[in-house]
N, CA and C of each residue as an Amber inpcrd file, in Angstrom:
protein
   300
   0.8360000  -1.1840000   0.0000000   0.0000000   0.0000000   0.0000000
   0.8840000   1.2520000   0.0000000   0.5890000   1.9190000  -0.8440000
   0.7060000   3.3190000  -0.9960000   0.6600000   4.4330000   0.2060000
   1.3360000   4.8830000   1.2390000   1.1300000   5.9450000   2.1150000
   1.2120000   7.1560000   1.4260000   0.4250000   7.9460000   1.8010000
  -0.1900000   9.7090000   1.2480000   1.6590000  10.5240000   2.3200000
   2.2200000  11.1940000   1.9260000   3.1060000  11.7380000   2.7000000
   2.1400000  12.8320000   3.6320000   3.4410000  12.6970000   4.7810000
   2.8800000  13.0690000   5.8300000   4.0310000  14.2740000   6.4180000
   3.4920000  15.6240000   5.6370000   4.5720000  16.1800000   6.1420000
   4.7530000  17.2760000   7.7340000   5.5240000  17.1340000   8.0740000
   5.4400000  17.9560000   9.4710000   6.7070000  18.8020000   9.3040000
   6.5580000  20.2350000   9.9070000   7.2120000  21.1620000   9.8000000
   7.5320000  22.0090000  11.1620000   8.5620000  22.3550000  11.5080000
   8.9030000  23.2250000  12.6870000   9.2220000  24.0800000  12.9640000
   9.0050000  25.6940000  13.2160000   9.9860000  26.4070000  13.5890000
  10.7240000  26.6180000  14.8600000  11.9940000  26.4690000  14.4540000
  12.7140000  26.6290000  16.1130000  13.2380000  28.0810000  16.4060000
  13.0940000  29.2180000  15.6260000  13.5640000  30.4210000  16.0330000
  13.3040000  31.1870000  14.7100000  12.6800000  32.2450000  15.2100000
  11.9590000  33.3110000  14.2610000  12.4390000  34.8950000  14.9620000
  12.9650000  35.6580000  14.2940000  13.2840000  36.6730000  14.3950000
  13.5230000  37.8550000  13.2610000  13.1970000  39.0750000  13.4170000
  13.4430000  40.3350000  12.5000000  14.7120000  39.6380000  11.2600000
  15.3000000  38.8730000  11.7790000  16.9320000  38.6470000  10.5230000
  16.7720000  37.4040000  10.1960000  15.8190000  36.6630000  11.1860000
  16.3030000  34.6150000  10.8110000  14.8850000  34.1600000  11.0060000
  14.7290000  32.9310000  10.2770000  14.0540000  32.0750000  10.2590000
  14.7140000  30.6360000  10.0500000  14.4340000  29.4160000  11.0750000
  15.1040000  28.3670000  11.1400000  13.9370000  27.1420000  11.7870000
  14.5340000  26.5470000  11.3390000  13.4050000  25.2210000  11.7730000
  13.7910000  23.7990000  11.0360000  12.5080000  23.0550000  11.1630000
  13.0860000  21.7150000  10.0900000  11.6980000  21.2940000   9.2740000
  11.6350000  20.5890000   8.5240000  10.7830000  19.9030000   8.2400000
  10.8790000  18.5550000   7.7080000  10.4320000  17.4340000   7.7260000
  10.1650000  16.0340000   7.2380000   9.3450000  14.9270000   6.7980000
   9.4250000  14.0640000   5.7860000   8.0050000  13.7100000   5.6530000
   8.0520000  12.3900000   6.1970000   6.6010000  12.4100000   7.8970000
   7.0300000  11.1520000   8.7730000   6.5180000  10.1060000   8.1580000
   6.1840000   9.7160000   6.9010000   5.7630000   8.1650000   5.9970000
   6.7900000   7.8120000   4.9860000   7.3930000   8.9350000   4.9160000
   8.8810000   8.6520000   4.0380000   9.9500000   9.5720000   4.4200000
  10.7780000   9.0220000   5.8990000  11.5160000   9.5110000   6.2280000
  12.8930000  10.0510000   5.8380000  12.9590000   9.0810000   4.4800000
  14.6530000   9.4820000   3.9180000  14.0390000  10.1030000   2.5510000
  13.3690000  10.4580000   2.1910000  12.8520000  11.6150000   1.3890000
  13.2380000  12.8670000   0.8290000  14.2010000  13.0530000  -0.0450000
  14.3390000  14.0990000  -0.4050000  13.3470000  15.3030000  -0.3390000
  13.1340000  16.1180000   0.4310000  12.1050000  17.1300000   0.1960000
  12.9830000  18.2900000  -0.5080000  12.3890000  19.4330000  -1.0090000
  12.7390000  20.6170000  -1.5090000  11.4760000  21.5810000  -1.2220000
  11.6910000  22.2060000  -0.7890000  10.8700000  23.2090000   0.1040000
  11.3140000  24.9540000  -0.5590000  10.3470000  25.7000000  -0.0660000
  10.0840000  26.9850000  -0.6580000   9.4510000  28.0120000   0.7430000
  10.0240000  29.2750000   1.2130000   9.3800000  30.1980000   1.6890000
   8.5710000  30.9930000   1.0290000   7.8040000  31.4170000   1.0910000
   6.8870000  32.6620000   0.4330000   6.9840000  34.2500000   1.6530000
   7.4850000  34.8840000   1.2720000   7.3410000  36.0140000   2.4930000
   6.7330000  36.9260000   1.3250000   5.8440000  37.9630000   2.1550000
   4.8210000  39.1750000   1.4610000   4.7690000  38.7190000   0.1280000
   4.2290000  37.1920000  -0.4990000   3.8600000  37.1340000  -1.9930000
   5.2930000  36.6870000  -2.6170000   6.4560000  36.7480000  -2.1230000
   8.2700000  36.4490000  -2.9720000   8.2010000  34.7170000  -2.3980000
   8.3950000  34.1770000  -3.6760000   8.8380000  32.9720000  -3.0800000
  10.2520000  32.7980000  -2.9820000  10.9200000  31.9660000  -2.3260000
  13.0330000  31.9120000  -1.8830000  12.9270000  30.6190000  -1.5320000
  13.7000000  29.4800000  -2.5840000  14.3250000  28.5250000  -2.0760000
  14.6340000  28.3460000  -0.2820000  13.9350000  27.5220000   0.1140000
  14.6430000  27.4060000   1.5130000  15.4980000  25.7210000   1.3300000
  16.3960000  25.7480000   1.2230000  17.5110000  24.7950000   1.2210000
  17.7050000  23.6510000   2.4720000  17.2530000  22.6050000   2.5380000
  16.7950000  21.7150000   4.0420000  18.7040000  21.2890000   3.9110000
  19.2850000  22.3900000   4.7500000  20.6330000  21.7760000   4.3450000
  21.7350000  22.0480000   5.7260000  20.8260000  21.9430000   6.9240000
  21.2170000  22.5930000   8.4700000  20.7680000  20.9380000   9.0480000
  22.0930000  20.6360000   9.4950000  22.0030000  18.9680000  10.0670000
  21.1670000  18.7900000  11.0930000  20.7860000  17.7630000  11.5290000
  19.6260000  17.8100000  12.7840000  19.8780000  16.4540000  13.3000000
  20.6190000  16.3560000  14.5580000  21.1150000  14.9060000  14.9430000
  20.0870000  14.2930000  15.7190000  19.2650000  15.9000000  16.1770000
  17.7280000  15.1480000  16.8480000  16.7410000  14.2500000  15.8550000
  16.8530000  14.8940000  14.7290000  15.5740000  14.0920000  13.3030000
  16.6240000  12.9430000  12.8830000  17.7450000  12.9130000  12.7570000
  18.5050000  11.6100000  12.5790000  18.2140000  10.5030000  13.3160000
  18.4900000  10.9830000  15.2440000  18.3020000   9.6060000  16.1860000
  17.1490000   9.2630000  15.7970000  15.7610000   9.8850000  15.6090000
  14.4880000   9.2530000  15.1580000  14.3170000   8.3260000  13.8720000
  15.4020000   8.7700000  12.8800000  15.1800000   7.8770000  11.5230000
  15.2940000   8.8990000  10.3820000  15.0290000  10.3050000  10.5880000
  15.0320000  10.8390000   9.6670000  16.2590000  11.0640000   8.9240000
  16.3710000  11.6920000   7.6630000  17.4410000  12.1910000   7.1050000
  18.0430000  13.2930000   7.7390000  19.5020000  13.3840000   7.8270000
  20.2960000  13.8410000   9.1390000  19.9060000  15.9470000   8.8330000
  19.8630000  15.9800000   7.0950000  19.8270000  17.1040000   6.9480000
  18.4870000  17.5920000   6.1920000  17.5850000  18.0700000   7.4410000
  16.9240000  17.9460000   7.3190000  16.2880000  19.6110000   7.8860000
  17.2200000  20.5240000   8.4430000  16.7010000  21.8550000   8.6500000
  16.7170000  22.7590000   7.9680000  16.7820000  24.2340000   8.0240000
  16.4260000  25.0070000   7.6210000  16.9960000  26.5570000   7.7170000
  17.9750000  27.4110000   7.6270000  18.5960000  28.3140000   8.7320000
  18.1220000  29.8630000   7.3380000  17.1810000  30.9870000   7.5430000
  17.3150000  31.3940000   6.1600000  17.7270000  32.9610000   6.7990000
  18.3800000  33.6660000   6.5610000  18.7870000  34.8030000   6.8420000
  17.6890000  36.1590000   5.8800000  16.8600000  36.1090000   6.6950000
  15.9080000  36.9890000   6.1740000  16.0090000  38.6040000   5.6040000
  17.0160000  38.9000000   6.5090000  17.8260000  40.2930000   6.1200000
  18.2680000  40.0630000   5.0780000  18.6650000  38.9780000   4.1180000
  19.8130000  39.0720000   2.6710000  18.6550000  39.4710000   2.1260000
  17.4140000  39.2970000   1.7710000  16.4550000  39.0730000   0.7720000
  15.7820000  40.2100000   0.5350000  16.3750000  41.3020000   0.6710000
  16.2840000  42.7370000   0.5740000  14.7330000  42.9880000   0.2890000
  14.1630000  42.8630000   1.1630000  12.8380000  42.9230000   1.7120000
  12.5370000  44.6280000   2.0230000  11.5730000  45.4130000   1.3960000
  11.5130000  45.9640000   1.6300000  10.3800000  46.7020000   3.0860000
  10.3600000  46.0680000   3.9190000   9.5090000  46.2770000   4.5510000
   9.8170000  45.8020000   6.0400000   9.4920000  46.1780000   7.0460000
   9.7560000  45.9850000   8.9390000   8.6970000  44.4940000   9.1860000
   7.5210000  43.8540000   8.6300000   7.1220000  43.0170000   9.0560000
   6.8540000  42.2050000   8.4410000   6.5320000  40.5810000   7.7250000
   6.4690000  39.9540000   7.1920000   5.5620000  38.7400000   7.3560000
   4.8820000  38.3720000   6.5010000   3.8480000  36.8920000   6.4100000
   4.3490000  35.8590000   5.5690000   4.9840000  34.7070000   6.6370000
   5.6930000  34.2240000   5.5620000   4.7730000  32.7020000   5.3880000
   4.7650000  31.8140000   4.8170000   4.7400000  30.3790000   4.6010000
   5.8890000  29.7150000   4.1440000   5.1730000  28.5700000   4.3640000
   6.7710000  26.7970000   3.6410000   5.1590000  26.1520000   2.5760000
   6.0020000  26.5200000   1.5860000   5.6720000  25.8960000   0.7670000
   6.0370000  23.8880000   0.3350000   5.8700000  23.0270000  -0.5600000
   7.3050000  22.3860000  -1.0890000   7.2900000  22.7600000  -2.2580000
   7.9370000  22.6890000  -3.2550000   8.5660000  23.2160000  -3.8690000
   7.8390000  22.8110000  -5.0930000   7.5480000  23.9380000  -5.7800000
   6.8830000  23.7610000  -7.7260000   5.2810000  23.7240000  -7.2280000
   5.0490000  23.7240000  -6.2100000   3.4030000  23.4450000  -6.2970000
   2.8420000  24.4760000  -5.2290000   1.6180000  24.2900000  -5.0730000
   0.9830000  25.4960000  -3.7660000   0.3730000  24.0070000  -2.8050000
   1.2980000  23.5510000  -2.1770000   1.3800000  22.6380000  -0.9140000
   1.9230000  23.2030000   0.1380000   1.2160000  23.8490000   0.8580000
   1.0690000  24.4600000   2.2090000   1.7090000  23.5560000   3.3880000
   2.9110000  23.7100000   3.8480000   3.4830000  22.5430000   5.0840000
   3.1720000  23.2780000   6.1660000   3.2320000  24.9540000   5.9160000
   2.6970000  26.0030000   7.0660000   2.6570000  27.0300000   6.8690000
   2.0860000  27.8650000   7.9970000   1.4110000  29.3770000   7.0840000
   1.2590000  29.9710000   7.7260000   0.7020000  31.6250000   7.4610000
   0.6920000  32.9050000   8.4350000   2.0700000  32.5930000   9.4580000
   3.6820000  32.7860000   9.2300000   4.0820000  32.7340000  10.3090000
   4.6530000  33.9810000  10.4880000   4.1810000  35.0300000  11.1500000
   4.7370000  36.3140000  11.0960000   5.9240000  36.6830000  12.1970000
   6.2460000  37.3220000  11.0520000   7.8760000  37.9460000  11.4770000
   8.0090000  39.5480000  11.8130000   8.1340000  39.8790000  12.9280000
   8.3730000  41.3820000  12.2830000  10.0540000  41.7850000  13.1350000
């Protein structure tokens, strides 16, 4: 049988400059994902490429976080609505996470 992926997503620290977290899919744990931020409408590669020895001991793939420096992305604006997309499609892993 076929399992539907099951994806779960985390943030571990949100601030004015950073956004960091992980995400994984728990029915196919060694899963390549490729994932996408959306902030105010811009979508930005988010790169799952920040090791995680906690999602490893469980089974997951070791690199499996997230670290995005929100200040490079010359944003013009003090507050932000961002989402995680995955990547090429409008698949929502999470949403409204505001930043200011």
């Amino acid at each position: 049988m076929i399992k539907v992926p099951w994806i779960s997503c985390f943030i571990d620290n949100i601030s004015s400059t950073k956004l960091s977290g992980w995400v994984v899919d728990k029915n196919y744990p060694n899963l390549d994902l490729s994932i996408e931020v959306e902030i105010n409408g811009q979508r930005f590669p988010l790169p799952l490429n920040v090791a995680r020895k906690d999602l490893s001991d469980k089974g997951y793939k070791l690199y499996s976080g997230f670290d995005i420096d929100i200040s490079s992305l010359d944003l013009q604006c003090q507050s932000w609505l961002a989402s995680i997309y995955i990547s090429g499609n409008n698949i929502r892993v999470m949403e409204n996470i505001y930043i200011k």
